[in-house]
Residue frames relative to the residue before (quaternion, step in Angstrom):
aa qw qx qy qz dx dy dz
X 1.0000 0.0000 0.0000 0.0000 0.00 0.00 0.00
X 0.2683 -0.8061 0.3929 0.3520 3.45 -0.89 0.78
X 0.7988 -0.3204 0.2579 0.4391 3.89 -1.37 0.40
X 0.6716 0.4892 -0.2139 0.5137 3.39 0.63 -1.16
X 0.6583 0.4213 -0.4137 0.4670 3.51 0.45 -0.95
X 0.7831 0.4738 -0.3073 0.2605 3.31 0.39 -1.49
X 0.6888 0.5252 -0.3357 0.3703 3.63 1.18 -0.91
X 0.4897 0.5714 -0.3451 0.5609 3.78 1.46 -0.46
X 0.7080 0.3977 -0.3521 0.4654 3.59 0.59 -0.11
X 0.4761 0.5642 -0.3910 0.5497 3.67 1.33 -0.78
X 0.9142 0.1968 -0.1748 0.3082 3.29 -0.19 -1.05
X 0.2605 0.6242 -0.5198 0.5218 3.57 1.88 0.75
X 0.6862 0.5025 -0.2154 0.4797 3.81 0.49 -1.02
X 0.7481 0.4449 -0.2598 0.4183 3.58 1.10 -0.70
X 0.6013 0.7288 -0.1296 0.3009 2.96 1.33 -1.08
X 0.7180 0.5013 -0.0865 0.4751 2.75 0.94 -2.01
X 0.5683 0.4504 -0.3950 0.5640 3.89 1.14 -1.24
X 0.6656 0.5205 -0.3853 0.3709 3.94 0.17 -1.00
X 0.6646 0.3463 -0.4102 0.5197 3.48 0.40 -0.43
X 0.6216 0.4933 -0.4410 0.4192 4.16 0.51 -0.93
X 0.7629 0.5409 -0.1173 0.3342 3.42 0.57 -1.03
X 0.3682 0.6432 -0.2785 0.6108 3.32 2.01 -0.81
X 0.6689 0.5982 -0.1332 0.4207 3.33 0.29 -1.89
X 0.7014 0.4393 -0.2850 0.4836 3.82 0.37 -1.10
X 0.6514 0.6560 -0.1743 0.3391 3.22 0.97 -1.71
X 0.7382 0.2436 -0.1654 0.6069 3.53 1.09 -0.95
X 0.5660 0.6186 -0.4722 0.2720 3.37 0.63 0.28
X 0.5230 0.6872 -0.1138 0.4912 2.88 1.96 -1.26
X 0.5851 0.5727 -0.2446 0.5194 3.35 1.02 -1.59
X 0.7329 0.4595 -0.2988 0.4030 3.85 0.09 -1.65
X 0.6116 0.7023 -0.1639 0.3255 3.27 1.04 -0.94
X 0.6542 0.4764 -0.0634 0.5840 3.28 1.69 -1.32
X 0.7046 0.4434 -0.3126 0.4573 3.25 0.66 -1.23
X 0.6879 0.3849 -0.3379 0.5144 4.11 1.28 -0.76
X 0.6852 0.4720 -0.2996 0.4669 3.77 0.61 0.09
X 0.4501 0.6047 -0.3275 0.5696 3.69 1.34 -0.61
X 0.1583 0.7191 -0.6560 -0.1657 3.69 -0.46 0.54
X 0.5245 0.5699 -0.3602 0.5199 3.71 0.87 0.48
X 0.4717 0.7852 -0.2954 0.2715 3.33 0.52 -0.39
X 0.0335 -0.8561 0.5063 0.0983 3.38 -0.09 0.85
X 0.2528 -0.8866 0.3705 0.1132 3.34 0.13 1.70
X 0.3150 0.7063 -0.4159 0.4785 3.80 0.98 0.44
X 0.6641 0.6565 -0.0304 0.3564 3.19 0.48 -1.99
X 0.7779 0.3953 -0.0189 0.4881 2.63 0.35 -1.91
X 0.7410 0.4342 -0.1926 0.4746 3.65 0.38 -0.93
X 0.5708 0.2852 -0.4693 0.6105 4.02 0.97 -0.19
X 0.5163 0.6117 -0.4815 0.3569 3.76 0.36 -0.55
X 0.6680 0.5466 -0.2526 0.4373 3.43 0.73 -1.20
X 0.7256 0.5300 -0.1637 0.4071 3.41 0.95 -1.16
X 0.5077 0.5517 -0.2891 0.5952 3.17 1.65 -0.46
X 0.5850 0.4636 -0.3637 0.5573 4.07 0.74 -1.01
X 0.7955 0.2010 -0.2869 0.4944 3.99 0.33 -0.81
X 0.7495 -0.3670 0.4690 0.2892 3.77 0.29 0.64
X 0.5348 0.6946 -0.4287 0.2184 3.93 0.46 -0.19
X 0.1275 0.7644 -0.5450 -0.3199 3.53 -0.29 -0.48
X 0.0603 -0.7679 0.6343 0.0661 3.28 -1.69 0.33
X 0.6031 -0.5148 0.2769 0.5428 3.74 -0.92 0.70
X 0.5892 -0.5382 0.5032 0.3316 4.00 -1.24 0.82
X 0.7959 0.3159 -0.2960 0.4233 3.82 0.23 -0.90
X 0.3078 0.6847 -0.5982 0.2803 4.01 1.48 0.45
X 0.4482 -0.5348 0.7102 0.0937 2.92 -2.09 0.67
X 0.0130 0.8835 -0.4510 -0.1260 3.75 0.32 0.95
X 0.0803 -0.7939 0.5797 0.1653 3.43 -0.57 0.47
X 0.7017 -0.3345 0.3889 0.4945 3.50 -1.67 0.00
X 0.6603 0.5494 -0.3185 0.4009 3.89 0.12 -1.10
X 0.8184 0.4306 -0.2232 0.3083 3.41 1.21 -0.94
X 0.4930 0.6926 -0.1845 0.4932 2.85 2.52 -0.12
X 0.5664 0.5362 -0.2069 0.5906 3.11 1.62 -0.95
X 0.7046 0.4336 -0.3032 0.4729 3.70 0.61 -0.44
X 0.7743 0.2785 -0.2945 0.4861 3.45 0.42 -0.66
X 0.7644 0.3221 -0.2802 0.4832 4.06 0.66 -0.62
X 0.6043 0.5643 -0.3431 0.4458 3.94 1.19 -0.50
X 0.8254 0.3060 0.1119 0.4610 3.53 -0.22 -2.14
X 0.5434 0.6031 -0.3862 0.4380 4.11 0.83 -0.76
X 0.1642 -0.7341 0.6589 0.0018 3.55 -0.50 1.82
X 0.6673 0.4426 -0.2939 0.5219 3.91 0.73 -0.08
X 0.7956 0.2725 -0.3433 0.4183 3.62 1.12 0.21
X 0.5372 -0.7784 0.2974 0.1308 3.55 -0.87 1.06
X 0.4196 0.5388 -0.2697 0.6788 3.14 2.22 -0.12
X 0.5268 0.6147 -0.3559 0.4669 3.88 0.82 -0.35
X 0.3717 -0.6295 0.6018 0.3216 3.72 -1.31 0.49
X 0.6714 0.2199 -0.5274 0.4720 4.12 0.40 -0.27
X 0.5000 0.4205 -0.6352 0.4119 4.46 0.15 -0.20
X 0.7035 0.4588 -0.4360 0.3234 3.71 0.03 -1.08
X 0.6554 0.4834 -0.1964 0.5460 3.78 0.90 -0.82
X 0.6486 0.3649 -0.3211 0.5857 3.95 0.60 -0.28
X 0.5962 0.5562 -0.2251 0.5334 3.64 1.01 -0.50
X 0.5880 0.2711 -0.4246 0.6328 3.48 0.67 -0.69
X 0.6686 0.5038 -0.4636 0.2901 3.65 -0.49 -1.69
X 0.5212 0.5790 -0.4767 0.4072 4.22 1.06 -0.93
X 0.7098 0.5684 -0.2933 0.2951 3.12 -0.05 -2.20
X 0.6939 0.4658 -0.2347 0.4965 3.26 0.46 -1.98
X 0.7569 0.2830 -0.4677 0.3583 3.70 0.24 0.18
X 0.3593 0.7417 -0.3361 0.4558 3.59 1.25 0.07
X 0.7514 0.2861 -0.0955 0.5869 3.15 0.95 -1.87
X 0.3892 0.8281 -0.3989 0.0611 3.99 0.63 -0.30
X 0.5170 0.6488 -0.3404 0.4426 3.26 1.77 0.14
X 0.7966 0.3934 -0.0685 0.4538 2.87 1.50 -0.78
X 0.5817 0.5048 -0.3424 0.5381 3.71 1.58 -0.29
X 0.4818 -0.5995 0.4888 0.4118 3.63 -1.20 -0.23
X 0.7513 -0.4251 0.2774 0.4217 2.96 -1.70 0.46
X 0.6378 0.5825 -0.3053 0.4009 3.33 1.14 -1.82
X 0.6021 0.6511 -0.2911 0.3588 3.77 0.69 -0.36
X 0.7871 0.4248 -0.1262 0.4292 2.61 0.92 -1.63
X 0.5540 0.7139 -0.1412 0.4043 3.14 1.55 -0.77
X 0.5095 0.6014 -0.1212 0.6033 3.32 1.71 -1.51
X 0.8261 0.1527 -0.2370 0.4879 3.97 0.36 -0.90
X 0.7468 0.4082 -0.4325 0.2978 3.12 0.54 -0.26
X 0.4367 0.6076 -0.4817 0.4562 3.79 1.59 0.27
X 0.5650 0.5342 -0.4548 0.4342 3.47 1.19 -1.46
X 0.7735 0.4655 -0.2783 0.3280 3.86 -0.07 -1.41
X 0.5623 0.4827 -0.4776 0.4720 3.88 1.05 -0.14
X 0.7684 0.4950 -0.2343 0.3311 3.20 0.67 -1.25
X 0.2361 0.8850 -0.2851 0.2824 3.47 1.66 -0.07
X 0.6955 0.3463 -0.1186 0.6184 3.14 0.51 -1.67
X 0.6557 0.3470 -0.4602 0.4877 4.05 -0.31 0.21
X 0.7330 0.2571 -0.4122 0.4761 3.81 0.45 0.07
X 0.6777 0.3886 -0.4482 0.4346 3.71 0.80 -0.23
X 0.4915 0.7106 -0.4510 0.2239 3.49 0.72 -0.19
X 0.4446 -0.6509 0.3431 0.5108 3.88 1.40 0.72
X 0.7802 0.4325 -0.4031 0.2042 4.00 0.00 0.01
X 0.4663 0.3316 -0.5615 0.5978 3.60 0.81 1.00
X 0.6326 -0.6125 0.4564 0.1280 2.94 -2.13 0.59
X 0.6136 -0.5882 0.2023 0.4864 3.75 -0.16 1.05
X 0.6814 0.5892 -0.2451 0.3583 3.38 0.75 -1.25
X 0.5779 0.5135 -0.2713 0.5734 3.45 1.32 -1.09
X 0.6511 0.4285 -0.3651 0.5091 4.08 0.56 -0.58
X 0.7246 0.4705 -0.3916 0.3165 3.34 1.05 -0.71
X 0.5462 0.6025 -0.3755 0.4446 3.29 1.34 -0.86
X 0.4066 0.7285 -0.3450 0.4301 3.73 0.97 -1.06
X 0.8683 0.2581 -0.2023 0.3722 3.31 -0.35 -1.85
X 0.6486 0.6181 -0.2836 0.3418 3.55 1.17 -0.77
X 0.5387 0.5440 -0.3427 0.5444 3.27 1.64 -0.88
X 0.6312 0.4885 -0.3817 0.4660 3.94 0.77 -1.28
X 0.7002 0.4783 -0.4015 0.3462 3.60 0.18 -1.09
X 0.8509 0.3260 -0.2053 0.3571 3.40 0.43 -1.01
X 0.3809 0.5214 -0.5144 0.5643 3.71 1.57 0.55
X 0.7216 0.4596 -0.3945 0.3353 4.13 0.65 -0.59
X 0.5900 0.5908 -0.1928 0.5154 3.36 1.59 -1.12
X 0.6067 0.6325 -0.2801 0.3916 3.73 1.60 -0.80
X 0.7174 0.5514 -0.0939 0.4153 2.61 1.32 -1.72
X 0.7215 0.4523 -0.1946 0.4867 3.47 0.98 -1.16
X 0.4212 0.6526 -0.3268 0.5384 3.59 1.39 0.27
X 0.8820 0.1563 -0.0663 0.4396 3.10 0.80 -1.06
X 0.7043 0.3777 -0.3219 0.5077 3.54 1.34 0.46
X 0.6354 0.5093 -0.3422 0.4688 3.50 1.26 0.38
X 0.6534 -0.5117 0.5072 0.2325 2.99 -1.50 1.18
X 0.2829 -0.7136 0.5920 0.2455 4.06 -1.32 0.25
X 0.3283 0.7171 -0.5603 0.2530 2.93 0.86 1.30
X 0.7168 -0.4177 0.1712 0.5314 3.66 -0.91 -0.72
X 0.0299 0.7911 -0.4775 0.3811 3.54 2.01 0.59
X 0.7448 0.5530 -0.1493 0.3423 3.23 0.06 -2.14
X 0.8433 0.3556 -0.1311 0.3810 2.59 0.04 -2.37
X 0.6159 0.5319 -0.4158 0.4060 3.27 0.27 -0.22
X 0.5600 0.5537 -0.2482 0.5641 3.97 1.04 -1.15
X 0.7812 0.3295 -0.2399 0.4728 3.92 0.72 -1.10
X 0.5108 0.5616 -0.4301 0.4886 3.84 1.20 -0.42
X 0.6493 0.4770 -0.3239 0.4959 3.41 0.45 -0.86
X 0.6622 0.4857 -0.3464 0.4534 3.45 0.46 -1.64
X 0.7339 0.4490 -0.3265 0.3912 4.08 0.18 -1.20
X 0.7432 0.4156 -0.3705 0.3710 3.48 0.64 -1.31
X 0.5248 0.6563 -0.3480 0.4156 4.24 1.35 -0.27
X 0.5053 0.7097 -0.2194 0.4391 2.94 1.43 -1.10
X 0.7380 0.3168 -0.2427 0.5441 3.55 -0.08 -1.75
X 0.6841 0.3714 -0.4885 0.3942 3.71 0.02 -1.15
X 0.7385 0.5069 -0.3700 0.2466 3.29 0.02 -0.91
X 0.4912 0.6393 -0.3345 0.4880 3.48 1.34 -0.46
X 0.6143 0.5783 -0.2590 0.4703 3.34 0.75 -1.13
X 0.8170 0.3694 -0.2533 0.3631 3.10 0.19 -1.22
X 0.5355 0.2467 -0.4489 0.6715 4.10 1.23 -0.41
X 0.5328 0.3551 -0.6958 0.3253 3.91 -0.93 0.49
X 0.6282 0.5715 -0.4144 0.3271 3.78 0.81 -1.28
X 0.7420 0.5449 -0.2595 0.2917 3.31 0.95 -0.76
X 0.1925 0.7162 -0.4856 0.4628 3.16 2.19 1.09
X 0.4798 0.8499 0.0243 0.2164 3.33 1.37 -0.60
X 0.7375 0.5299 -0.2596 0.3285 2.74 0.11 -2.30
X 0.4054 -0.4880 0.6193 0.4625 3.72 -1.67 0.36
X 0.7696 0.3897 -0.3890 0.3235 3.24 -2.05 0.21
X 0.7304 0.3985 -0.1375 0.5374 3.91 0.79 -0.83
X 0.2086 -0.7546 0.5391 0.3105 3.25 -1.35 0.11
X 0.7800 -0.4213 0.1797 0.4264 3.31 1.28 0.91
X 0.3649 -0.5657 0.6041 0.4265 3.73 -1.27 -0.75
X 0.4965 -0.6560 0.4537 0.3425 2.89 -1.54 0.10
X 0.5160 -0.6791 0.2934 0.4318 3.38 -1.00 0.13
X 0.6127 0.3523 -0.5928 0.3861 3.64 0.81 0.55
X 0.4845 0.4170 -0.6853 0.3488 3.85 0.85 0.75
X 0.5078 0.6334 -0.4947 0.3101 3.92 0.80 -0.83
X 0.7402 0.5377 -0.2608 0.3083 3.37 0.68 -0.90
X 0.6686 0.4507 -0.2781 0.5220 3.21 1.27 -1.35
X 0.4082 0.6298 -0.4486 0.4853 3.90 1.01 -0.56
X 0.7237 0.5211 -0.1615 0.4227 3.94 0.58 -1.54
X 0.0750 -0.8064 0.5295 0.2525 3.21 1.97 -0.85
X 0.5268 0.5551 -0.5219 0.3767 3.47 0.95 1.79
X 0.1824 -0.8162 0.5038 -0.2160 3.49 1.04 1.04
X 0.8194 0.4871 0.0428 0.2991 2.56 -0.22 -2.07
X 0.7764 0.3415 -0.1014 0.5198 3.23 0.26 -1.22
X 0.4663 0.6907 -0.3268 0.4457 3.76 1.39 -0.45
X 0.7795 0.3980 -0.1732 0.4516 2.88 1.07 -1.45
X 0.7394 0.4070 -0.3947 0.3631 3.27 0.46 -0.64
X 0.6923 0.5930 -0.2935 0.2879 3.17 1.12 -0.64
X 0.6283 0.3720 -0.2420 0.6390 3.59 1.64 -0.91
X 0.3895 -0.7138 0.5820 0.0075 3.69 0.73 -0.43
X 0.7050 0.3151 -0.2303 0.5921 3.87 1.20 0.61
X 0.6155 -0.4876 0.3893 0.4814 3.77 -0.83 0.37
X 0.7853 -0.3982 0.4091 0.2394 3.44 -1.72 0.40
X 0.2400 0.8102 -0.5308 0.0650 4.08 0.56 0.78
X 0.4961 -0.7418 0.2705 0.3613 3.61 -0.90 0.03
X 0.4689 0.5079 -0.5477 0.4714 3.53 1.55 -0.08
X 0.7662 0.4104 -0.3643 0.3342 3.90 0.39 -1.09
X 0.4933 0.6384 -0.4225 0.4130 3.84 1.02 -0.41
X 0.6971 0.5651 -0.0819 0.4337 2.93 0.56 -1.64
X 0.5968 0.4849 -0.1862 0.6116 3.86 1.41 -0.63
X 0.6511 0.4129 -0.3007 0.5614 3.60 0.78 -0.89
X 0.8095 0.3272 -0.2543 0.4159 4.01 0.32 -0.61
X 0.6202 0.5295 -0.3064 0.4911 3.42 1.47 -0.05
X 0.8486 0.0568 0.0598 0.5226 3.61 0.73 -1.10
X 0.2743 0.7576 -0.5217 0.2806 3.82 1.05 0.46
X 0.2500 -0.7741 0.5321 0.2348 3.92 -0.43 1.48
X 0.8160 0.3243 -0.2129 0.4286 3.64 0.68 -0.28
X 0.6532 0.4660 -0.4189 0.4250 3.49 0.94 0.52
X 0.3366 -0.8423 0.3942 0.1476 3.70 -0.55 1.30
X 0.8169 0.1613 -0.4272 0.3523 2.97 0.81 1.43
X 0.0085 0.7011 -0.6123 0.3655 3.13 0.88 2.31
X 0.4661 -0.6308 0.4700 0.4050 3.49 -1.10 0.45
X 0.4766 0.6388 -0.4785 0.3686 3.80 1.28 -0.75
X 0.6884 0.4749 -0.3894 0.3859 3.69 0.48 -1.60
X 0.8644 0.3040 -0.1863 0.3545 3.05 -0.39 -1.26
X 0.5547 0.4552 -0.5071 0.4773 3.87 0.80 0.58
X 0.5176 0.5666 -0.2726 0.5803 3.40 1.57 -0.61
X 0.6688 0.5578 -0.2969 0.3918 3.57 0.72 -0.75
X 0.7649 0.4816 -0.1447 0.4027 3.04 0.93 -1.66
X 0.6727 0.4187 -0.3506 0.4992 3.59 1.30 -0.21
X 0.4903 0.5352 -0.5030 0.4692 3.87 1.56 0.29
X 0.6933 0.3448 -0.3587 0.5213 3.85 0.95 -0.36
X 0.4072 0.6373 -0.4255 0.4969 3.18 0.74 0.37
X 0.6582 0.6205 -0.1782 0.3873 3.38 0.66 -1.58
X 0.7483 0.5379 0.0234 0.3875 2.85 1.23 -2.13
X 0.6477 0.5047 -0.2401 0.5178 3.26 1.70 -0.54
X 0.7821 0.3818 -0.0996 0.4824 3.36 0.91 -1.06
X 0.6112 -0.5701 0.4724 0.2797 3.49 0.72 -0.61
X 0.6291 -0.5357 0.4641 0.3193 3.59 -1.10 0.11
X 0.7654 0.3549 -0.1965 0.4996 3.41 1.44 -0.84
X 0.0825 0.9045 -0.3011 0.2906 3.11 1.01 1.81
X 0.5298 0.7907 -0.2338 0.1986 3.71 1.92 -0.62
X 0.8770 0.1686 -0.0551 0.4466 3.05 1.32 -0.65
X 0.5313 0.6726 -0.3465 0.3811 2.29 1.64 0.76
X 0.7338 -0.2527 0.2682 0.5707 4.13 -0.67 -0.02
X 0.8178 0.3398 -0.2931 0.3603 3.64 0.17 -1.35
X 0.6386 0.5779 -0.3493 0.3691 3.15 1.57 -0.85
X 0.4918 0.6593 -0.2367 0.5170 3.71 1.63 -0.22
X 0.6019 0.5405 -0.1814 0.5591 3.59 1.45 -1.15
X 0.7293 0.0807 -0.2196 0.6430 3.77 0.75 -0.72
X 0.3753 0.4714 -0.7384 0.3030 3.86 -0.20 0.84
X 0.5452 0.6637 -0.2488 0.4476 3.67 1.07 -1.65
X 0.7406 0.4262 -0.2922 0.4296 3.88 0.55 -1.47
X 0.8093 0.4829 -0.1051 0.3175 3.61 1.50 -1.18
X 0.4711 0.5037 -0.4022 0.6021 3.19 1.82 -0.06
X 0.6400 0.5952 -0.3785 0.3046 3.80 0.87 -0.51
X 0.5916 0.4979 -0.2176 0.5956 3.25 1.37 -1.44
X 0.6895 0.4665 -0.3475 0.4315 4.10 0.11 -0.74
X 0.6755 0.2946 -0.3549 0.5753 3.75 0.68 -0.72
X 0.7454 0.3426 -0.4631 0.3355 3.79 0.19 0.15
X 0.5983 0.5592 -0.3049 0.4862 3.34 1.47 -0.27
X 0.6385 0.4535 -0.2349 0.5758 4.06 1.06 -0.79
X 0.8225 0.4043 -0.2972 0.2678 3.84 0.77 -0.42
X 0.4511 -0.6436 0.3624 0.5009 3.61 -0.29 1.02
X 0.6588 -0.5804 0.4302 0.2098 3.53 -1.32 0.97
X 0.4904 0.7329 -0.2611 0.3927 3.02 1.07 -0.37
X 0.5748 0.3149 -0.1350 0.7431 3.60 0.98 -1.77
X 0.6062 0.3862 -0.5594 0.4128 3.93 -0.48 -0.25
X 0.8735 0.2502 -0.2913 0.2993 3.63 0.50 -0.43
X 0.4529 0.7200 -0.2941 0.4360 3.06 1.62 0.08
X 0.7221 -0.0249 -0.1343 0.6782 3.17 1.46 -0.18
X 0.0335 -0.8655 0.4991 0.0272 3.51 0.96 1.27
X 0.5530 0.5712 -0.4021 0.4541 3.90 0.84 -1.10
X 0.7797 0.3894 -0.2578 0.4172 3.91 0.35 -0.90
X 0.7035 0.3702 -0.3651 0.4846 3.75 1.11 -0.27
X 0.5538 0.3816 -0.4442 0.5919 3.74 1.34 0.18
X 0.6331 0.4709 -0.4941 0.3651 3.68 0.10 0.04
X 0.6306 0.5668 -0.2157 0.4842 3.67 1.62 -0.40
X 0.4328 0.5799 -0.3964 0.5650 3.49 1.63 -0.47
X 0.7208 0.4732 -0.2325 0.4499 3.41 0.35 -1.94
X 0.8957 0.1762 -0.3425 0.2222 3.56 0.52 -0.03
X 0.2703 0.7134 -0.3885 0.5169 2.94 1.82 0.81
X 0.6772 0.4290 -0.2569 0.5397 3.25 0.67 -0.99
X 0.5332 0.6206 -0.2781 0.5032 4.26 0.98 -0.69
X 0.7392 0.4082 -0.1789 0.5049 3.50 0.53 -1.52
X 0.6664 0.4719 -0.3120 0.4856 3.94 1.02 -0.82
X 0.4267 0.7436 -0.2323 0.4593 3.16 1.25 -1.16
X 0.6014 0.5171 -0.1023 0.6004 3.81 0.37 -1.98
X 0.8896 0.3418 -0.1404 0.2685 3.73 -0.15 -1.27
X 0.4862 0.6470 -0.2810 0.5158 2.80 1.78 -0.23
X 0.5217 0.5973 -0.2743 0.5439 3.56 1.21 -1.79
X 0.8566 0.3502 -0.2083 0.3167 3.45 0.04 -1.44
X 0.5770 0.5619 -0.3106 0.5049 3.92 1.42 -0.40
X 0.8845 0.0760 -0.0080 0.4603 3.68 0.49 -1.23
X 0.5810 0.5430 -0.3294 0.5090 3.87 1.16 -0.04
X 0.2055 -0.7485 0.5278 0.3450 3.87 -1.00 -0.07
X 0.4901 -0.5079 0.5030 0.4989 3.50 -0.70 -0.07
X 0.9075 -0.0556 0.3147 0.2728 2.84 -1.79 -0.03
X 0.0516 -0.6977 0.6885 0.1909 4.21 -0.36 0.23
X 0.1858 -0.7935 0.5554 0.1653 3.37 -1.24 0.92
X 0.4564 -0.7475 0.3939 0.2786 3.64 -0.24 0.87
X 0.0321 0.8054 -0.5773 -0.1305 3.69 0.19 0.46
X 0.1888 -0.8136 0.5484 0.0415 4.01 -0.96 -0.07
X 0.0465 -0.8185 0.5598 -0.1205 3.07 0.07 1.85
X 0.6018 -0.5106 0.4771 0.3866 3.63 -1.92 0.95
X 0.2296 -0.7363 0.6162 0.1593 3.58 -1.03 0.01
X 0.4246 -0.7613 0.3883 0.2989 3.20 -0.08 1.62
X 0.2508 -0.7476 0.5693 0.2325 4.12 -0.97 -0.11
């Protein structure tokens, strides 16, 4: 497969979870800041921006509107749900020899239809519901028209390694300055694991066992354990068995010291200083991320222009 092809597919897989996950994130947020009667919504909202990586001027007054503009509706920013979505709909045309029609079809309807939800007159929640429905008709679709070749793996490496970080970042928001947070059966339903909490633990919503289910659950596919655990099986799948010394094998040492300290430590200290063991996911996932770029992608081609003798 060529480089190009393959990295437009990584970051199809990234993209598409970033924008679903973006989406949770501020749903969760809007949620707090109107239930919080304490809440010191400034605070709270650069805080947030700090969890997704934004910058803004230090002496800003942040307001909801200004959250919604830079992480919601911002086609020029890549931390944003429409950049993440205009970004996928790119890639996927880059990679269009290789995706299916149904795919291609799926983002590039999602990206027309863009500009009528960002256009400030539907309510946030309604856009959010929107992007989640789009995200998971593309993720539906490409499930079911793609080969398990490196097609996939590449689409699911991306897809897994977006995942964990992105998890991290709505736990951090147990956090935020100014707020005292969500709770963890909203954390869950955000996770749109509720459900599966329950049946699996089979007891009411606590925070050491909540907090276990969304950190280290082996069979639910969106724990941070799975899908760091995941992302080094497509890993596995790309490279081969003969894999030690090489970049990728360097990419899932990073994925496996992450998963093992959250999986070997009593839950307890993971939340006691939860903000610092999700800030370690996020850079585990960064540093593989990096190694990946640097094993199977090229940089940049520089164009160089030489005289031609006559």
């Amino acid at each position: 497969m060529l480089s190009r092809i393959a990295e437009s597919l990584f970051w199809i897989g990234r993209y598409v979870e970033r924008a679903d996950n973006t989406a949770r994130l501020l749903d969760v947020h809007l949620n707090v800041l109107l239930e919080d009667p304490w809440v010191d919504e400034p605070s709270a909202n650069a805080s947030l921006l700090n969890v997704m990586n934004v910058s803004f001027e230090p002496d800003a007054v942040l307001t909801q509107r200004d959250v919604l503009a830079t992480l919601a509706y911002d086609p020029e920013q890549l931390s944003s749900i429409a950049g993440s979505l205009m970004a996928a709909r790119e890639n996927a045309r880059r990679a269009r020899e290789v995706i299916s029609t149904e795919v291609w079809h799926s983002l590039n309807t999602t990206r027309m239809e863009l500009r009528r939800w960002t256009g400030g007159h539907r309510r946030p929640h309604e856009y959010f519901d929107w992007v989640r429905e789009r995200t998971a008709v593309t993720r539906g679709l490409a499930s079911a028209t793609t080969s398990r070749d490196d097609v996939w793996n590449f689409l699911e490496l991306g897809r897994s390694l977006e995942r964990a970080d992105m998890i991290a970042r709505l736990l951090m928001t147990r956090s935020l300055d100014g707020t005292t947070g969500p709770d963890w059966t909203t954390l869950l339903r955000t996770c749109s694991a509720h459900e599966a909490y329950l049946r699996t633990v089979r007891a009411l919503v606590v925070e050491e066992r909540a907090a276990e289910f969304i950190l280290i659950d082996r069979y639910f596919p969106r724990s941070i354990a799975y899908n760091l655990n995941m992302a080094e099986e497509f890993l596995t799948r790309i490279e081969g068995e003969e894999r030690n010394r090489t970049l990728a094998g360097r990419a899932q040492l990073a994925l496996g010291r992450a998963r093992t300290t959250l999986e070997y430590s009593p839950v307890r200290e993971v939340l006691d200083d939860l903000r610092n063991q999700m800030q370690a996911v996020q850079q585990a996932c960064a540093t593989a991320s990096d190694l990946i770029r640097d094993r199977y992608f090229l940089p940049d081609a520089t164009v160089a222009w030489n005289q031609e003798a006559l």
